[in-house]
C-alpha positions, -999 to 999 in steps of 0.1 A, spaced: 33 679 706 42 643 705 45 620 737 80 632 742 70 665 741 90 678 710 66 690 678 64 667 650 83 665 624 65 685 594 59 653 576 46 633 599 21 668 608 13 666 573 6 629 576 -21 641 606 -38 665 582 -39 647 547 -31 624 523 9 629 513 14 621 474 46 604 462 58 606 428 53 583 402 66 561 376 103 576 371 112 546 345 78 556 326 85 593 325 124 585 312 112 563 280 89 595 270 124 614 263 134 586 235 166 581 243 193 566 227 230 553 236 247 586 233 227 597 262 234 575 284 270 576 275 274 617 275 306 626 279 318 606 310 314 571 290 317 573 257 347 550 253 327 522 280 328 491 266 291 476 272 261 489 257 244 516 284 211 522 272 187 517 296 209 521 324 179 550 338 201 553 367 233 566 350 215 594 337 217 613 370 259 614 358 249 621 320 217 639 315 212 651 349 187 677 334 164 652 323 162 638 360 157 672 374 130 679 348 110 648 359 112 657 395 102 695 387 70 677 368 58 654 394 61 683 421 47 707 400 17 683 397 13 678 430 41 651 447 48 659 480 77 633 477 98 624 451 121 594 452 153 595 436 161 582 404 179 550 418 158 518 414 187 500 399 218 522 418 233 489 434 266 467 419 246 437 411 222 455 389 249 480 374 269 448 365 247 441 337 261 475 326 300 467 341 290 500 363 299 486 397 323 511 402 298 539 394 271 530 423 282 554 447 285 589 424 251 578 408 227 575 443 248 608 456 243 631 421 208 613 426 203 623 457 217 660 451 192 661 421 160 654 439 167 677 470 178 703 446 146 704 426 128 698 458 143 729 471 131 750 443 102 738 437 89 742 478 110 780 476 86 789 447 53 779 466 62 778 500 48 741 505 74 717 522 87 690 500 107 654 507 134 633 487 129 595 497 
């Protein structure tokens, strides 16, 4: 019980008990996929007129799979956190890109991504898991 006399949250028990792991490099894991312009295009851009490779962050709208598989990796090797895949997911940085208008549907199909995979991946072996 805490000083207010309401239990801890589960984390911050956790916290008490042992070292928490967060993910890790999500920009790292993304180049291991190779990918190329279509992909960060898919179908919702393909007629955008900037170049969108390397915009890691759009993938969460066109290859939302990929996302998902990198969380499933880093929990399935031990993360107890996994942040989403939004380093960049703010106008000035998706203006390099012209995908201002983008910033909000790319931090929530983020967001929706990571708790999603964190979902499954504590359902299958009953271990709590967080999205930061």
């Amino acid at each position: 019980m805490t000083q207010t006399g309401h239990s801890p949250h589960p984390l911050e028990a956790l916290l008490k008990e042992r070292i928490v792991i967060l993910d890790g490099a999500m920009g790292t894991m993304i180049q291991t996929f190779g990918l190329e312009e279509a992909d960060f295009r898919g179908s919702l851009f393909i007629d955008h007129p900037l170049p969108l490779k390397g915009c890691n962050d759009l993938l969460c709208l066109t290859r939302p799979e990929i996302i998902k598989q990198i969380h499933r990796a880093f929990l399935e090797a031990g993360a107890d956190i996994i942040e989403t895949n939004t380093f960049n997911a703010q106008s000035v940085s998706m203006a390099d890109y012209g995908m201002e208008s983008q910033v909000y549907a790319i931090n929530k199909a983020a967001a929706e991504l990571a708790r999603e995979v964190a979902t499954e991946v504590a359902a299958q072996d009953g271990k709590p898991r967080w999205v930061a």
